[in-house]
Structure formats: structure tokens, C-alpha cells
C-alpha positions in Angstrom: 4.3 47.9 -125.5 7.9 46.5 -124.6 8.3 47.1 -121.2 11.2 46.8 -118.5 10.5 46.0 -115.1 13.3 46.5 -112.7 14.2 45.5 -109.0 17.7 45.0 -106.9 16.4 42.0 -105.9 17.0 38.7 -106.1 14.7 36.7 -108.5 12.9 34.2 -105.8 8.8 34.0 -106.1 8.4 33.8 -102.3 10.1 37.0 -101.9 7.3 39.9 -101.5 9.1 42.7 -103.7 10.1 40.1 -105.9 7.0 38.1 -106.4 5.3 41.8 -107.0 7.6 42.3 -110.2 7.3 39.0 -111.0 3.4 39.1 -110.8 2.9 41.7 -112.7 5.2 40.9 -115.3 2.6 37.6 -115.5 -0.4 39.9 -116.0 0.9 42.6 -118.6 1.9 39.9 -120.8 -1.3 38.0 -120.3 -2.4 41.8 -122.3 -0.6 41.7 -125.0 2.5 43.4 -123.5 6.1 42.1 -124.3 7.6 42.4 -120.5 11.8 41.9 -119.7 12.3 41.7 -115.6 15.7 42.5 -114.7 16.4 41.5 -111.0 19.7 41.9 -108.9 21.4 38.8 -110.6 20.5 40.3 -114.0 22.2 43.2 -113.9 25.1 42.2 -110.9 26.7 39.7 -112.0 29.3 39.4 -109.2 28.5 40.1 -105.3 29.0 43.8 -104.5 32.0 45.1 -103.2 31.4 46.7 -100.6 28.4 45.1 -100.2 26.6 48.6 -98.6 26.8 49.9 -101.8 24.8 47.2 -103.5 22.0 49.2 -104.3 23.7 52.1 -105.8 25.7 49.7 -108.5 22.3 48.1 -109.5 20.6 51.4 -110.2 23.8 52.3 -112.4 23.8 48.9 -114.3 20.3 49.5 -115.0 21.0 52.8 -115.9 23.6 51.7 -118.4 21.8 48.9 -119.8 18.3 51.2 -120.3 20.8 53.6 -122.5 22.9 50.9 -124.6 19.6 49.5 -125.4 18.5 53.1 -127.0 15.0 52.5 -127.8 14.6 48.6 -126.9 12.2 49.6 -124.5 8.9 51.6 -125.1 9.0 52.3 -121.2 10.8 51.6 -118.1 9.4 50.4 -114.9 11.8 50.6 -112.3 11.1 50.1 -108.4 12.1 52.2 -106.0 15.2 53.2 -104.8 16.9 52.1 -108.0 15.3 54.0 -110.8 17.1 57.2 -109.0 20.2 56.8 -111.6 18.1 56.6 -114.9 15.8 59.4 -113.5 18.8 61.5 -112.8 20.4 60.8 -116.4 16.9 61.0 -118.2 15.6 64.6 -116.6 19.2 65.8 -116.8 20.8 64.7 -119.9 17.9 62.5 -121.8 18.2 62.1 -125.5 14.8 62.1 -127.6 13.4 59.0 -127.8 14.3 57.5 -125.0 12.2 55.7 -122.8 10.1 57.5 -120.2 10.6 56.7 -116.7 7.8 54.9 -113.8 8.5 54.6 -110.8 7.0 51.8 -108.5 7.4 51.8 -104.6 6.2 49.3 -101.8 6.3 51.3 -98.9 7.0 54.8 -97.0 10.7 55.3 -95.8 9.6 58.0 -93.7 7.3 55.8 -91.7 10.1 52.6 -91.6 12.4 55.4 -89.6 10.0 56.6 -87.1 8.9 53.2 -86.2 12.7 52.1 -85.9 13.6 55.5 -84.0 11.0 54.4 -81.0 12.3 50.9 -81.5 15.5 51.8 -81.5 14.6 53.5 -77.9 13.4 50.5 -76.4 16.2 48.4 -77.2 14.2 46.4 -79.9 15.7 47.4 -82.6 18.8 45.4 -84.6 20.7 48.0 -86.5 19.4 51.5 -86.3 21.9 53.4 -83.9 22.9 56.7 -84.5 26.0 55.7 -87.2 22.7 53.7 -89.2 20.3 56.0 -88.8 23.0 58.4 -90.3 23.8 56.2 -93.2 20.3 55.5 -94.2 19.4 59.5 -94.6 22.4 60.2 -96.3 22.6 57.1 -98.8 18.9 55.2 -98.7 16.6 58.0 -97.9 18.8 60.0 -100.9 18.4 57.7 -103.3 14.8 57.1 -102.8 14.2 60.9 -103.2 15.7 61.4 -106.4 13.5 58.0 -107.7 10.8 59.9 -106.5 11.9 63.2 -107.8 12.8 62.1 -111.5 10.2 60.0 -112.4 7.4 60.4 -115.2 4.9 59.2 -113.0 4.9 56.6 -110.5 2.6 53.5 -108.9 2.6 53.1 -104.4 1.2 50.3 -103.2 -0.1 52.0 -100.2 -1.9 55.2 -99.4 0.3 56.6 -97.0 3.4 56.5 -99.2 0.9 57.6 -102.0 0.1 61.1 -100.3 3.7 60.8 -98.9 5.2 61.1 -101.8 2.8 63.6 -103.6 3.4 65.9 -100.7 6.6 66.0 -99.8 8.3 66.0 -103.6 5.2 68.5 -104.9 4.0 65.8 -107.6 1.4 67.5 -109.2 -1.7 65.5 -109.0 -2.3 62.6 -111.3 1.3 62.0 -111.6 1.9 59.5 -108.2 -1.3 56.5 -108.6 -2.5 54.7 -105.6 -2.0 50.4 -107.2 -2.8 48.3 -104.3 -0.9 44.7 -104.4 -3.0 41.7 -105.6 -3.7 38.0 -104.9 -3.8 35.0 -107.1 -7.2 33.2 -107.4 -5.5 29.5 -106.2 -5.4 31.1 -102.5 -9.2 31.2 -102.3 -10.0 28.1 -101.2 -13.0 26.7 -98.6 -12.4 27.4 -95.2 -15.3 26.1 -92.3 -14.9 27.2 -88.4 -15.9 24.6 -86.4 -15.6 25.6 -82.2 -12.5 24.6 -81.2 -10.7 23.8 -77.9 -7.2 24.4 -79.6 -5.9 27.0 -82.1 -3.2 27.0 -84.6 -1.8 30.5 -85.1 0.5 31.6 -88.3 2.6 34.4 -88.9 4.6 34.1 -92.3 6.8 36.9 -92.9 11.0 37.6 -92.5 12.0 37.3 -89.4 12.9 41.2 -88.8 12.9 43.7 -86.4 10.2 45.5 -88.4 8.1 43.0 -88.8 7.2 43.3 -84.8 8.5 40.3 -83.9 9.0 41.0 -80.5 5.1 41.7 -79.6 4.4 38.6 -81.7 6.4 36.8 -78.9 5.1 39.1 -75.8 1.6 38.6 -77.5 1.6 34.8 -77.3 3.2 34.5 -74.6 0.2 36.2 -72.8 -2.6 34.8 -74.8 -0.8 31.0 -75.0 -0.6 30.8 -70.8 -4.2 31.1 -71.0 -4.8 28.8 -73.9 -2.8 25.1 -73.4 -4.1 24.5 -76.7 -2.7 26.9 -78.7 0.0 26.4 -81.1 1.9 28.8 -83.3 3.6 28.2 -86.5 5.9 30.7 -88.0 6.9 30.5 -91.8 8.8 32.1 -94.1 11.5 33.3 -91.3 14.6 33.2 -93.7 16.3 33.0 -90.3 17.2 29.7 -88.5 15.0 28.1 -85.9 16.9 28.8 -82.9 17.3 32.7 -83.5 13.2 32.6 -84.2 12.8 30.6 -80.9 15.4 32.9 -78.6 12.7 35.4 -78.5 9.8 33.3 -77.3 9.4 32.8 -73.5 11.7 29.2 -72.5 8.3 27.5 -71.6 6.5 28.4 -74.8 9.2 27.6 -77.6 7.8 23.7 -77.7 4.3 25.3 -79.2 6.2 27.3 -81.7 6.9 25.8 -85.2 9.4 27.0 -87.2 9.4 27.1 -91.6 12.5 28.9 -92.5 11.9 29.0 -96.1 8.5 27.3 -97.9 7.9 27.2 -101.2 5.0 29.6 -103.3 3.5 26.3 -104.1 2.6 25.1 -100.5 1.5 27.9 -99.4 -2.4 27.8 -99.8 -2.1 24.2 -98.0 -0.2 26.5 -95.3 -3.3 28.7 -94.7 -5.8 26.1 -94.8 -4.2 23.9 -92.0 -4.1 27.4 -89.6 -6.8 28.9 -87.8 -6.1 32.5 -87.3 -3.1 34.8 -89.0 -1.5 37.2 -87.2 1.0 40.2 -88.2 2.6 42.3 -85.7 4.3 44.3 -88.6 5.4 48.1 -87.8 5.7 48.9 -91.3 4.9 47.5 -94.5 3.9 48.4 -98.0 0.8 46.4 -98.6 2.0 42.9 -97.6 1.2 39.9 -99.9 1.0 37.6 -97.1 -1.9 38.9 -95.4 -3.6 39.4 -98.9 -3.2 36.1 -99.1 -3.9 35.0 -96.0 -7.6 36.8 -96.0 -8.4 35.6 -99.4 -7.6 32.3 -98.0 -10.7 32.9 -95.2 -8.4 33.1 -92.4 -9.4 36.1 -89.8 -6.9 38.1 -89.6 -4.8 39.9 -86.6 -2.6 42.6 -87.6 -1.7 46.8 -86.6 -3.4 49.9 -87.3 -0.6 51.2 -89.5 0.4 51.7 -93.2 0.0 48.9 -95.8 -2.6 46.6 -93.4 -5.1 49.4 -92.4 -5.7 50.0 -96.7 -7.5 46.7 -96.6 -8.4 45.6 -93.0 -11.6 47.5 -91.7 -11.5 47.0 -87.9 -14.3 44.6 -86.7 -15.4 43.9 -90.2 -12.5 41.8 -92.2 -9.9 41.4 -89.5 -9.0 43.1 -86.4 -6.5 45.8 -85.7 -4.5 46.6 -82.9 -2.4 49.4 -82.3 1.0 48.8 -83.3 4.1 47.6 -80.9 1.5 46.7 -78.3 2.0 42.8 -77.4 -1.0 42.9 -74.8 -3.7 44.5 -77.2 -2.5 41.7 -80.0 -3.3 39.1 -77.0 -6.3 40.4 -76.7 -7.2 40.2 -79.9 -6.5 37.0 -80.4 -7.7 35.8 -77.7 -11.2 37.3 -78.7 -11.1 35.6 -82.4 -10.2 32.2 -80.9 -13.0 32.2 -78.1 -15.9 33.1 -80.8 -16.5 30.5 -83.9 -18.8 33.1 -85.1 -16.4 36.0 -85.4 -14.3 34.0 -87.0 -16.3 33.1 -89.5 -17.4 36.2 -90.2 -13.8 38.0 -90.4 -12.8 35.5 -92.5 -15.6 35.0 -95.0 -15.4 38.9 -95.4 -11.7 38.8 -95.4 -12.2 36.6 -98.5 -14.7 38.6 -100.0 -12.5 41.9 -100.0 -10.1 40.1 -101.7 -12.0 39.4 -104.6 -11.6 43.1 -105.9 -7.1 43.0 -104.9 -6.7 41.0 -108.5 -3.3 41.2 -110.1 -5.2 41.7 -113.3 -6.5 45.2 -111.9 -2.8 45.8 -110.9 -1.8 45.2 -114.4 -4.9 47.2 -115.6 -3.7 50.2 -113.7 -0.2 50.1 -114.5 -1.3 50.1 -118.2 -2.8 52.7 -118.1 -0.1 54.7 -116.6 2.5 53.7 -118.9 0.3 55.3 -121.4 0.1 58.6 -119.2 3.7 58.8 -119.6 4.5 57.4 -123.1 2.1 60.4 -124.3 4.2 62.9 -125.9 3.6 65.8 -123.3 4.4 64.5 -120.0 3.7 65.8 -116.7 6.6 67.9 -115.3 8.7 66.4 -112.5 8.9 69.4 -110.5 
């Protein structure tokens, strides 16, 4: 098969959505597949102006380029919101032969405005006042819907957005798949857990509103005044040390280690010199960090919500806490940090679960619905 893959982002391997396309791209060639990735420089090949509607011109580029190319591409992969163009055009207006449309989506929008709504409430929330709350139903949630809506069949990297979707569009079942994110075999690497008067904690993620940051503070802060020895690192920010730091209690920000950017290759020596990983996130699709993090044999600290509940069984490969609740994540930690054995059991079975999250079975999965919707009678998108 030629295949496009296709995501308004920028092409950067330690970016999640990106390194997703990117990965799978890897895989489906590795099977015989001729793959093209288009990313946001790809098809944009001037900033955005106005920037807001960034998105929209990337789903119409790709729209454009898909039907120029005629039948260059056997089928189309395009992630979620920007597919919603070429879904429109192709269910609408589609000549024969062209190629038939798969959708691929992270995450559930539906759950990222809830959580933002009670953040928004307690004042922890950057940007989602009334005016953005307004703007994202009318142009993000819109687009996303018709992605959803037009598609052949699509791929959701977590259950919730899965059933979601399914649901709420009245996707006839067998036409929206379940494909869970992978890991690549270099992160699994030895890990021993020796008792320990000191702990070195790791969070690697953007530094967002979403991402919980704010009970990642409030949760070491409690656990840390309690613990001299315990240090925390966090990686990956994208955002400069001081606005990582300002959140953090004044006393604390000397035991807090800021990465703002670290590259794809580093990484597994990043997991291997931490003890514990812990991710506060309110919402997520199924993040590769903490994939990575558990094949890497590091118990794991994260919320009871979508994307980290699909592969962390409470008590048995990590722990959950209830999400936007700083003093249960203290308490969790603090629980993993006293016990040498509980460590070493969440992370030897964090490991173990890993083994089955292969990009290969991603690629194996999406295969096999590109075939669903290359086959001559496709489901309906109704």
C-alpha cells in the first residue's frame, strides 16, 4: 500500500502526537508499506495568519494536496481534527478512485473541556474563560466532529474516546478501532530497587494546565516536607525554568530540576537515573511518556482518568489517584517511596505490561484497517 499519514504538527520526535505519526510511519514500512508523513511544515509553508486559524489552513492544504495527487495514495491517514476538510470533500463531492479516508485521534475533546470547566472554576486554568470556551465549541470541537463524522473508519488511542466517538456520531460498530500507543524495545532496560533514604521523582511532560501541574506542585510540596531527601526533576517542560519553578512552594524550588527540552535519545538514561514517575495529567490520550516510563521499570504515580487508567491497574502496575487531588498524589508517593518492595513490584509489572504496547501491534492493527476501508463496499459514515 502507499499510504499518507497526516498531522498539523510540527515534525519533532519528542513531541507525543508527533512521535506517534512518526512511529508508526517506522513500523508500516518495516511491512512492506510505502509511507509519506506530511506534518505542519509540509503542508504550511509560511506561519499562519491569523495564527488561530492554523488548523483549519492545514486541513485545507491537505485537502488540496490529497486531490491534486488523484490516486498517489492507496489511502489516507489523517489525525484528528484535520482530516475534517478531506472527509467533508470526499463524502460530499468524492470522485471514484480516490483514496478512502482514516481517521486517527489521541484523545476525547469532550473529556479535555469538562476537566478545564472545573479548572477553569478554581482559578487553575490558563485560557478557558467563557470567550475560549466559546471558541473552542464553535471552531475545535466543529472540526473534530466532522473528522469524526466523514471518516471511513477510524483508530483512538484510548477507550473512552473510542466509545465516545462510536456513541455520540452513531458509528456503526467495527467502523471506530480501539489502537493503544506503543513503546520502543530500547526503553526496557534493568532497573534494581535498593531501600533508599532519598528519592528522585520525574514528571516529563509539557508544562500545561492540563497536564495537572498544579497538584504536581501541591503534591510535593506535602510529601517533600516530610521527605528532606526527596528530589524532583521535571523534563520535557517546553517552558522556561522560572515559569516551571513559580508554581512550586519558595522553600522547595532548590529540589526541583528543570529540562526544558531533552532529546528522544536521552531519554531511557532519563528513566534509569529516577526512582519513581509521576503524572498528575487531567486528560490525555494514552501518553507515551508513561508507556515509556513503565517499560522502563519505574513505578508509576498517575490519575484514575482517560488514557492512564487503559494501562495502569491500581495496586498492580502503578498506582492511581483520583484526579486534581494534590494530597491523595502525596500519598501515593509517599507509600511507593517508603516500601522497596512495592516498588519493585509496580515496576517489574509495569515493565511486563509493556511488553504487549509494541508499535509493531499498532502498525499490525492499522493495517488491517486500511484494508477494512480500501475494500470496495465501505461502511457507511452515518
Amino acid at each position: 500500500m502507499h499510504i499518507l499519514i497526516a498531522i498539523g504538527v510540527a515534525r519533532q520526535r519528542e513531541a507525543g502526537a508527533a512521535g506517534v505519526a512518526l512511529n508508526h510511519a517506522r513500523e508500516l514500512e518495516k511491512r512492506g508499506h510505502q509511507v509519506e508523513c506530511w506534518f505542519l511544515e509540509d503542508v504550511l509553508k509560511r506561519p499562519a495568519r491569523p495564527r488561530r486559524f492554523e488548523a483549519l489552513y492545514f486541513a485545507m492544504g491537505v485537502a488540496k494536496r490529497i486531490r491534486k495527487g488523484g490516486k498517489q495514495f492507496d489511502v489516507v491517514n489523517l489525525h484528528a481534527p484535520w482530516g475534517c476538510v478531506y472527509g467533508i470533500w470526499l463524502q460530499r463531492f468524492g470522485t471514484p478512485g480516490a483514496p478512502p479516508y482514516v481517521m486517527t485521534m489521541q484523545g476525547s475533546e469532550e473529556r479535555y473541556v469538562r476537566a478545564m470547566r472545573l479548572e477553569h472554576r478554581k482559578g487553575r486554568a490558563w485560557n478557558f474563560g467563557w470567550k475560549n470556551r466559546l471558541w473552542h465549541r464553535f471552531y475545535h470541537q466543529t472540526m473534530y466532529d466532522y473528522s469524526i463524522r466523514t471518516a471511513d473508519y477510524g483508530a483512538v488511542a484510548n477507550r473512552e474516546a473510542w466509545i465516545c466517538a462510536e456513541l455520540k456520531y452513531k458509528r456503526k460498530p467495527g467502523v471506530i478501532w480501539y489502537v493503544p500507543n506503543g513503546v520502543e524495545a530500547r526503553f526496557f532496560i534493568p532497573r534494581e530497587y535498593p531501600d533508599k533514604s532519598c528519592c528522585d521523582l520525574l514528571y516529563v511532560g509539557t508544562w500545561l494546565d492540563r497536564k495537572g501541574v498544579y497538584y504536581l506542585a501541591d503534591g510535593f510540596g506535602l510529601v517533600a516536607r516530610k521527605t528532606p531527601g526527596m528530589r524532583l526533576t521535571v523534563a520535557g517542560t517546553s517552558a522556561p525554568e522560572e515559569q516551571v519553578k513559580k508554581i512550586f512552594a519558595a522553600d522547595l524550588r532548590d529540589r526541583v530540576t528543570v529540562i526544558p527540552f531533552i532529546s528522544r535519545e536521552e531519554m531511557p538514561g532519563l528513566y534509569a537515573s529516577h526512582d519513581i514517575f509521576v503524572f498528575p495529567s487531567l486528560v490525555e490520550g494514552m501518553p507515551l511518556t508513561l508507556l515509556e516510563a513503565m517499560a522502563a521499570g519505574m513505578p508509576v504515580v498517575t490519575t484514575n482518568t482517560c488514557g492512564m487508567a487503559d494501562v495502569v491497574e491500581d495496586g498492580v502496575n502503578g498506582l492511581l489517584v483520583p484526579p486534581a487531588d494534590g494530597a491523595g498524589l502525596a500519598e501515593a508517593l509517599a507509600r511507593v517511596f517508603e516500601s522497596a518492595e512495592l516498588r519493585g513490584r509496580l515496576g517489574a509489572a509495569a515493565s511486563e505490561t509493556m511488553r504487549r504496547y509494541t508499535w509493531e501491534r499498532a502498525a499490525r492493527e492499522l493495517e488491517a484497517i486500511y484494508r477494512r476501508a480500501m475494500e470496495p463496499v465501505k461502511a457507511s459514515p452515518a
